[in-house]
Structures are given as structure tokens and as C-alpha cells.
ZAMARGU-4260 file (C-alpha; in steps of 0.2 Angstrom, whole numbers, plus 5000, padded with zeros to 4 digits):
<rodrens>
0) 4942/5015/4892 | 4950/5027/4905 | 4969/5024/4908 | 4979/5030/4923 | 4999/5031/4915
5) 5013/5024/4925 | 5013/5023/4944 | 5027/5030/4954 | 5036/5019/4962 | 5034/5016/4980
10) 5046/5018/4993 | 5056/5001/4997 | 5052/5001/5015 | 5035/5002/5014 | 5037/4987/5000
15) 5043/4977/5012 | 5032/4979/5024 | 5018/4974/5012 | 5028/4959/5006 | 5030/4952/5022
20) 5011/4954/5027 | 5008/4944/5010 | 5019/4929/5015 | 5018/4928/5035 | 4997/4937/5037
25) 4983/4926/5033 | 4971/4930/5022 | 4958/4944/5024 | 4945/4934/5013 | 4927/4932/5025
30) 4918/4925/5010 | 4908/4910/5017 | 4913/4891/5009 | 4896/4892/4998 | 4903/4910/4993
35) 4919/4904/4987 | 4911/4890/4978 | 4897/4898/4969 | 4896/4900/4951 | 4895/4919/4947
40) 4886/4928/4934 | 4888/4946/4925 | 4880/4959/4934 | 4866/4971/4926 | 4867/4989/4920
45) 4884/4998/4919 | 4902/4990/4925 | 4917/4997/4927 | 4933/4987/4929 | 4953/4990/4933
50) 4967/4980/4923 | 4986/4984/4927 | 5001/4974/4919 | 5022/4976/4917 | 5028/4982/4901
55) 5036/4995/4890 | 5026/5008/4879 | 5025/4996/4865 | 5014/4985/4876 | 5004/4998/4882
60) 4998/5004/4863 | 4992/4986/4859 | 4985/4983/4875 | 4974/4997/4875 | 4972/4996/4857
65) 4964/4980/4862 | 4953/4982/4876 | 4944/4997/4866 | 4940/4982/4855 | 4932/4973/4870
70) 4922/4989/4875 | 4915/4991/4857 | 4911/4973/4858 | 4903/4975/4877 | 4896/4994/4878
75) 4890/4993/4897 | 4909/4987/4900 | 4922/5002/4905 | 4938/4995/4908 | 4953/5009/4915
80) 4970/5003/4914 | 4985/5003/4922 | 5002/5000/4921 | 5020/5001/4927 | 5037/4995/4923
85) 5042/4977/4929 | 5049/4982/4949 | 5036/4997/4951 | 5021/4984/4947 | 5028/4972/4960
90) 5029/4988/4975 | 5012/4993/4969 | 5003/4977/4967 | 5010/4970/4984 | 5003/4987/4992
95) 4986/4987/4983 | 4984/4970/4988 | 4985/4971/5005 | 4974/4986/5006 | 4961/4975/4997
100) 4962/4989/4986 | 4968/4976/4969 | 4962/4980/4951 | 4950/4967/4946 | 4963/4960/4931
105) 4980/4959/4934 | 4997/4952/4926 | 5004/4939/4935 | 5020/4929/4933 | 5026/4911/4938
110) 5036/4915/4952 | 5023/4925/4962 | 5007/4915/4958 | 5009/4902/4971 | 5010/4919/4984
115) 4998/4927/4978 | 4986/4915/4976 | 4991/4907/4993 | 4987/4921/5003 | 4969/4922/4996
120) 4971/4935/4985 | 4966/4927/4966 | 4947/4921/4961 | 4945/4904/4957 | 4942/4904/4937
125) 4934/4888/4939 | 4920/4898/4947 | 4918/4909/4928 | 4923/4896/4917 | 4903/4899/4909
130) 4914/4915/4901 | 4933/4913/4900 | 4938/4895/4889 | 4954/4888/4894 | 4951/4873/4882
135) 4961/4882/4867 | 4978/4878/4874 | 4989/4865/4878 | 4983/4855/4895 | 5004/4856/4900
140) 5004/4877/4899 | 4986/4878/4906 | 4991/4865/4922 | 5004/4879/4926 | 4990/4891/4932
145) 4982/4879/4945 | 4989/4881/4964 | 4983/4865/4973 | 4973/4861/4961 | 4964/4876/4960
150) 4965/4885/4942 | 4970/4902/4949 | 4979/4910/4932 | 4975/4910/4913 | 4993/4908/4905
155) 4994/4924/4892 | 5008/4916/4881 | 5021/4900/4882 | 5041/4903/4884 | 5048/4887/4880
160) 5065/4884/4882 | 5077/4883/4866 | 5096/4888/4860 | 5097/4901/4850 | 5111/4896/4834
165) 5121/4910/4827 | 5123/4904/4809 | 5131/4918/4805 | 5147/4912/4819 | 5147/4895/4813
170) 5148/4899/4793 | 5163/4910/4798 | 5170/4900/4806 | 5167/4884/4791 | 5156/4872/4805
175) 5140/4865/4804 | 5127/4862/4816 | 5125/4845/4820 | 5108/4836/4820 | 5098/4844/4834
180) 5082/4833/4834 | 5088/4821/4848 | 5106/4827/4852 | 5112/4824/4869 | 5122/4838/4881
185) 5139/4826/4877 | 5134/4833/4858 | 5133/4850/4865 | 5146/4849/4870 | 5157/4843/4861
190) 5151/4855/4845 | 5155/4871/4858 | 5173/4862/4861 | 5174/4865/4841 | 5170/4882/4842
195) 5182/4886/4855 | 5194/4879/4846 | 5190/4885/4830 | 5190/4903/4834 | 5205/4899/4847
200) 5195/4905/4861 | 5189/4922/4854 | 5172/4916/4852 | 5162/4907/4865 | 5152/4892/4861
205) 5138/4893/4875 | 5132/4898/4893 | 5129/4885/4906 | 5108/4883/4913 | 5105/4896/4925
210) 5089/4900/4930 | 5072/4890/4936 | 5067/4886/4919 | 5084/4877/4915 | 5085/4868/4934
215) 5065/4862/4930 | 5071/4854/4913 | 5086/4848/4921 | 5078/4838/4936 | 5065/4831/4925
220) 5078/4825/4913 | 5083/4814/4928 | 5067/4808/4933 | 5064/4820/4947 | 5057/4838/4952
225) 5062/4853/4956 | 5046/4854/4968 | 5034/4845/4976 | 5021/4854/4984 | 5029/4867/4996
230) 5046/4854/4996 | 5062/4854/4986 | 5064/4837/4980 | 5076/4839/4967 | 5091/4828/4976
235) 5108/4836/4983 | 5116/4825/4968 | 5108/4832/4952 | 5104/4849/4959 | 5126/4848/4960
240) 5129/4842/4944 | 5118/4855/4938 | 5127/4869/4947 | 5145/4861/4941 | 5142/4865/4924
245) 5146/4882/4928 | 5164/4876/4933 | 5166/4862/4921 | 5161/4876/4907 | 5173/4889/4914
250) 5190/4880/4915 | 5203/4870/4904 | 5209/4877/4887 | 5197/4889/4879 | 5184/4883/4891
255) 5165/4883/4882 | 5157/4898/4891 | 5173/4907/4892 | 5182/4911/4910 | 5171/4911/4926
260) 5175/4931/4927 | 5169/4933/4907 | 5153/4921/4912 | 5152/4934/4930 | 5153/4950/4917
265) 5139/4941/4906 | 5126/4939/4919 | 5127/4957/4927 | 5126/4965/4908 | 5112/4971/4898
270) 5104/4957/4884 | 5112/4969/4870 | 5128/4969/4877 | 5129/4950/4878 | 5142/4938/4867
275) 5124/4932/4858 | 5120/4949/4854 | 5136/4953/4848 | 5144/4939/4836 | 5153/4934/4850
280) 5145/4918/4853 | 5137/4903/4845 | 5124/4898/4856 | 5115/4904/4870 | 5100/4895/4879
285) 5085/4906/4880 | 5066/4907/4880 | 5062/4905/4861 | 5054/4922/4859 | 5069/4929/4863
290) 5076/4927/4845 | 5070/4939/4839 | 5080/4953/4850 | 5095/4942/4848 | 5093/4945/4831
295) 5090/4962/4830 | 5106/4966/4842 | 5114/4957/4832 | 5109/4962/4816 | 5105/4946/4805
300) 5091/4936/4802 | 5103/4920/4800 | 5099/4913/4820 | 5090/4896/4819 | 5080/4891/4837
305) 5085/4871/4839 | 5079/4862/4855 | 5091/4857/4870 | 5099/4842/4871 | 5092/4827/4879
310) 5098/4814/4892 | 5085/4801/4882 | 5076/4802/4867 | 5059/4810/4864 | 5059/4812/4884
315) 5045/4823/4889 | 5055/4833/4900 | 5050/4849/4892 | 5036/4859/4899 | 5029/4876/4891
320) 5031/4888/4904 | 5017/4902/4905 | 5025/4918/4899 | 5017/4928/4911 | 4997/4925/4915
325) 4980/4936/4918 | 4973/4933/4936 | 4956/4940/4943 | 4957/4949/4962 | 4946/4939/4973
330) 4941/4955/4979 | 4933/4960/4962 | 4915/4965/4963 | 4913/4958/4945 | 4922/4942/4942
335) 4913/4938/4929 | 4912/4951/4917 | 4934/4950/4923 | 4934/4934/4916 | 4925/4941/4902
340) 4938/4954/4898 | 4952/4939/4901 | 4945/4926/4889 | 4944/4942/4875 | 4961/4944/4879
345) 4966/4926/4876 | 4954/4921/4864 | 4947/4935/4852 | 4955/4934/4835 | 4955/4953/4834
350) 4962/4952/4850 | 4975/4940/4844 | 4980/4949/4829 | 4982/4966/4838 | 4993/4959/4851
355) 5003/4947/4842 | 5020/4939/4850 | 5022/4956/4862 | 5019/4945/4877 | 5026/4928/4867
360) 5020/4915/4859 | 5001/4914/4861 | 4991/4902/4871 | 4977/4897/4861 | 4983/4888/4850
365) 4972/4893/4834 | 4979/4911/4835 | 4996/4905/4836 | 4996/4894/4819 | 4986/4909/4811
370) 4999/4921/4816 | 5011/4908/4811 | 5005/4906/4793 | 5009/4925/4792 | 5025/4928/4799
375) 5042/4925/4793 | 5060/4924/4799 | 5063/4923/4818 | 5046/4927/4821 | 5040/4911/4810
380) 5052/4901/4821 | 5045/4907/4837 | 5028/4903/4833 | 5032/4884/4827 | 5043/4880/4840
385) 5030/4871/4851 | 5027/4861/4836 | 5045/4857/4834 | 5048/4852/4850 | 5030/4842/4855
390) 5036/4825/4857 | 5046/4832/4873 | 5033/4842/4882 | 5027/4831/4897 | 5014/4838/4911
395) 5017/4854/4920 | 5026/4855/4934 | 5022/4863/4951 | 5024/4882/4950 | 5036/4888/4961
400) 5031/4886/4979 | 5027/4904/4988 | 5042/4908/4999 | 5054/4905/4983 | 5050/4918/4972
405) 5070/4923/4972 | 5075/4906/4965 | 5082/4914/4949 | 5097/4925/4960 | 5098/4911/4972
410) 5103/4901/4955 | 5117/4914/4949 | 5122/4917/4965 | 5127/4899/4971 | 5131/4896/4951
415) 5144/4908/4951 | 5152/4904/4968 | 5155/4886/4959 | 5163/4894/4943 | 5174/4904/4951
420) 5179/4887/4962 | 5172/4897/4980 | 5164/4880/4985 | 5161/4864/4977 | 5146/4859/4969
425) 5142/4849/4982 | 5143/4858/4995 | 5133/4872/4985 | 5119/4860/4981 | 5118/4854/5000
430) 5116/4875/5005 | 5106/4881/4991 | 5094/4867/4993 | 5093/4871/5013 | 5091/4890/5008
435) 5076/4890/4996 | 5068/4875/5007 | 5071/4887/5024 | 5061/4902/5014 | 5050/4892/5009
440) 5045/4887/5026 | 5045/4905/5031 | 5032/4909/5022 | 5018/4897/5026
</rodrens>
């Protein structure tokens, strides 16, 4: 295994020129339709490949640590690695990319699949599914790597959406937590009410939905999607009353989530410097694995992961969302020993047990009950989640659409303009929709 360190960043200009030849320029792919088809097959003799993902130095150590287990277990296999921090990967990957100059493995997330693959430059995993099994994980969190139908993306690990409960806050304060199995948002509400009250507004009983997780859930919750295809279906009507939460949430007598300038200071500070992190809150909605920082900022082990409310009982409007994916470069001389190095990744259990929960929850399922049986605390919790909350996980929706890769800080943005009563929910529903619809249409 050779690595090459971190990247330097590249220059913003020159990003965005890349970034707009990868949404407006067709592709460069000349492969013939047979080409493009064909089942592939590992080359003979020596091989070297390129992998490059996001991440901090602690990722990097197991990565590695795990790929050297791939080279033992394939010696004609050289793998040199790359990585970067989360914007540097973006710059680099857009520029690589459209110089046809890709590694042959590459991190991928959810809201740059649909561009990526759009623009011709993923393999089709369909084409080397003789050597990377996608069977070990739920059919739901596998859906989320096909783009028109296509399985373009292995999902690494699942985030599913959950509140994290200080238990700590409520003791304190002398509440319990109600039953959580099937409790509504009128439930949730209410119980926040309680802690508002309780602690006469000094501690804040949760934070309104605000990113594309939460407005997925919520538009499935009423019988609708966020997208379909490259449209915005959600409706102008529950695309508002999702946004009016964070109005509703920041106004009246100790108001749930605090006032709309406490919930505006929240979202531009740092996770550690949030009311979750310090004993300042009750709740706070969350991908599951993120109760283990919680935990750790805050210093207890006493946080319980509950799932949200529900509009209707057992309703599968859960989904497990890919907590970032592997992808092959189309331009990759050797896809299949790629996909090789990708189903390792996924599948070994030596693989499995070196990487742990560092990219999430597992997805193959057999390595995250085994993991499970050996874990404790948060980290327990995180791993049975998906169990806990099976009964609500429906089919995967559509990833997002390329041209809408900004949906999260179009969400705030419009979110906060509500909470601190700039426009009305309606009238933000009726212009964000146009907005994420209009870049959309851009770049097809």
C-alpha cells in the first residue's frame, strides 16, 4: 500500500469552474453500448489501484490498517491511498474528475451521487457484481445507491434518523420520558413544553427538522416525496408546515427550541458548543451515531437514542440513509479488482472489526450484530437502532436530484427567515420550492 497524505486545497475559482463543467458539459465517456454493458473480469499479472476518501486522522489509521489486510489477502493488488478533509475532497475530486484523471475507488456521498453519476463519471456495479455482494444489507439502504435504476454506489454505513434524550436533564429536572414506541409530534411536543417550563426556560427541550433527512421523513410521513426524478414533488403546503415549525418552536412563553436568535446562534456553532452537548437541552434530532459525540461533549453515558414521532402508527416513513458510499470511476482500468477492494471493504469481517462504527453503522448486516454483541453504552444503542426502529423503514427514496446538492443551506436558510417571522411559511415554501426546482433544471 503507497499513500499520498492530504491534498492541498485547490484554489475556489478553479473549483468552480470544474463544478460547472460537471453539471452543464456532457459526458466524456466514448465507451460503446456493449462496452458499458459487459461484464468485466480481473486483469492478469500486477495491479495497481487509487482509493481517496473525507475524514479525520482517525479514519485514516483504520483505513489504511484495513486495506493492508486486502493486500495480504490479494498480493498482485497495490492499492495507494488518498485522502483529504471534507471541502478539499470535493475541489479535488471535481477537478480530478473532469480531467478523467479519478482514482479508481472513491467516497461518495448522497447529495453528490445523482451528479456524479449523471454526468457519466461512476461504473455501473452491476457490471462486477461476480465480485462485490450487495446482498448483506437492507434492500431500503442498498436502493439508495441506484440513480435511474442503475446501482451506481455501495452504501459504506446507514445514518438513520433518531433524537437523542439527555437523561441526565430530565432526572434533574424530576420528568420522565414518555413512551417513545409510537409517540406522535403532538407528544413531542408537548413533553418539550414540560421541559421549558420546568427549568422556566433555561433549558431547551428540542430543535425543530432542518436538513434533507428530516424534510425526506417529513414529506413521507404525509404520503408524499421530497423528489421524484429530477422534480420537487413535495407540495407547497407540507413543505410550509414543515418550515413553520421553526416559528411555531421559537415564539410564545419559553418557546421549545428557545428564541429564533438562540435557534440562529445554534446552527452557525460548532457540535460541542451546542445546548445538546452542553446539558442545555433535552433533546436534539440527530443521525443515531451521533450519540456518541453528544455523549462525550457532554460527559455522560446517560443519553438514550428514541425514534421520532410519527404522524401514524408503524408507518414506514423511515428510510436508512447511506452514511456516505464507495463508488468505482468509470474511468478505471480495473473495475473489477475496484469492486474487489470495495466488497472487502464492506464485507470482510476483519475489515469490519478494524473499521468499526468510524464511518457509522455498518451495512452488512452480519457485521453490525457482531459488532453489536460486543459493544456497550451509546455505542450498543447505535448499532441496535435499525432493529429498534424496523417496523418504520419503508423503500428508499430517490437521492437527491443533481442540481440540488445545496438542499441542506437552502433548508436553514429559508428555515431561519420563518423563525425570525421574515416571510411566512407559505410564501417560503412557494420560493424554496421554485429555487431547488430552478437549480435543478440548471443542471441537466
Amino acid at each position: 500500500m503507497r499513500k499520498t497524505g492530504k491534498w492541498h486545497r485547490i484554489l475556489p475559482i478553479a473549483y468552480l469552474a470544474v463544478a460547472m463543467c460537471l453539471t452543464g458539459c456532457g459526458s466524456s465517456v466514448s465507451d460503446s453500448a456493449a462496452e458499458k454493458t459487459a461484464i468485466v473480469t480481473p486483469a492478469k499479472g500486477k495491479v495497481s489501484l487509487t482509493i481517496d476518501w473525507w475524514g479525520a486522522d482517525s479514519r485514516v489509521k483504520v483505513t489504511e490498517q484495513a486495506i493492508q489486510a486486502f493486500e495480504s489477502k490479494h498480493p498482485n493488488i497495490t492499492v495507494e491511498t488518498q485522502y483529504s478533509d471534507w471541502s478539499g475532497y470535493w475541489d479535488k475530486l471535481a477537478t480530478n474528475s473532469a480531467g478523467g484523471n479519478a482514482p479508481d475507488v472513491m467516497q461518495m456521498d448522497e447529495l453528490y451521487l445523482a451528479s456524479y453519476a449523471s454526468q457519466g463519471s461512476l461504473f455501473d456495479m452491476d457490471r462486477v457484481s461476480n465480485y462485490l455482494n450487495l446482498n448483506h444489507m437492507d434492500s431500503s439502504l442498498r436502493g439508495m445507491g441506484k440513480v435511474n435504476g442503475k446501482q451506481y454506489a455501495a452504501p459504506i454505513s446507514s445514518t438513520p434518523l433518531g433524537i437523542v434524550v439527555n437523561m441526565d436533564v430530565l432526572s434533574k429536572l424530576g420528568l420522565n420520558l414518555p413512551d417513545t414506541k409510537q409517540w406522535t409530534w403532538d407528544d413531542l411536543i408537548s413533553f418539550a413544553k414540560e421541559v421549558t417550563t420546568k427549568s422556566n426556560g433555561q433549558i431547551t427541550g428540542i430543535a425543530p427538522l432542518n436538513n434533507g433527512m428530516g424534510l425526506q421523513i417529513w414529506a413521507r410521513q404525509n404520503n408524499e416525496q421530497l423528489f421524484n426524478e429530477n422534480k420537487v414533488s413535495i407540495s407547497e403546503k407540507t413543505l410550509s408546515s414543515f418550515l413553520k415549525m421553526s416559528y411555531d418552536w421559537t415564539h410564545g412563553k419559553n418557546p421549545i427550541s428557545g428564541t429564533a436568535d438562540h435557534l440562529s446562534e445554534q446552527a452557525s456553532g460548532t457540535t460541542d458548543q451546542s445546548d445538546l452537548a452542553t446539558n442545555k437541552a433535552a433533546m436534539g434530532f440527530t443521525q443515531a451515531t451521533q450519540i456518541t459525540v453528544y455523549s462525550k461533549a457532554a460527559g455522560t453515558d446517560n443519553m438514550k437514542l428514541v425514534p421520532i414521532p410519527q404522524m401514524k402508527a408503524n408507518e414506514k416513513a423511515s428510510y436508512l440513509k447511506p452514511g456516505m458510499y464507495w463508488t468505482i470511476s468509470a474511468k478505471s482500468k480495473h473495475p473489477a479488482e475496484a469492486a474487489m477492494l470495495v466488497d472487502f471493504l464492506i464485507n470482510n469481517k476483519t475489515a469490519g472489526k478494524i473499521l468499526g462504527t468510524e464511518r457509522g453503522i455498518p451495512s452488512n448486516n452480519d457485521i453490525r450484530k457482531e459488532l453489536a454483541g460486543t459493544s456497550t453504552g451509546v455505542q450498543r444503542q447505535t448499532l441496535d437502532f435499525p432493529t429498534l426502529i424496523a417496523k418504520t423503514i419503508g423503500k428508499s427514496p430517490a437521492v437527491t436530484p443533481n442540481g440540488a446538492s445545496d438542499l441542506d443551506k437552502i433548508i436553514a436558510r429559508y428555515s431561519q427567515d420563518v423563525a425570525f417571522g421574515k416571510r411566512s411559511a407559505d410564501d417560503a415554501a412557494k420560493s424554496m420550492k421554485k429555487e431547488i426546482q430552478d437549480n435543478i433544471n440548471s443542471a441537466q
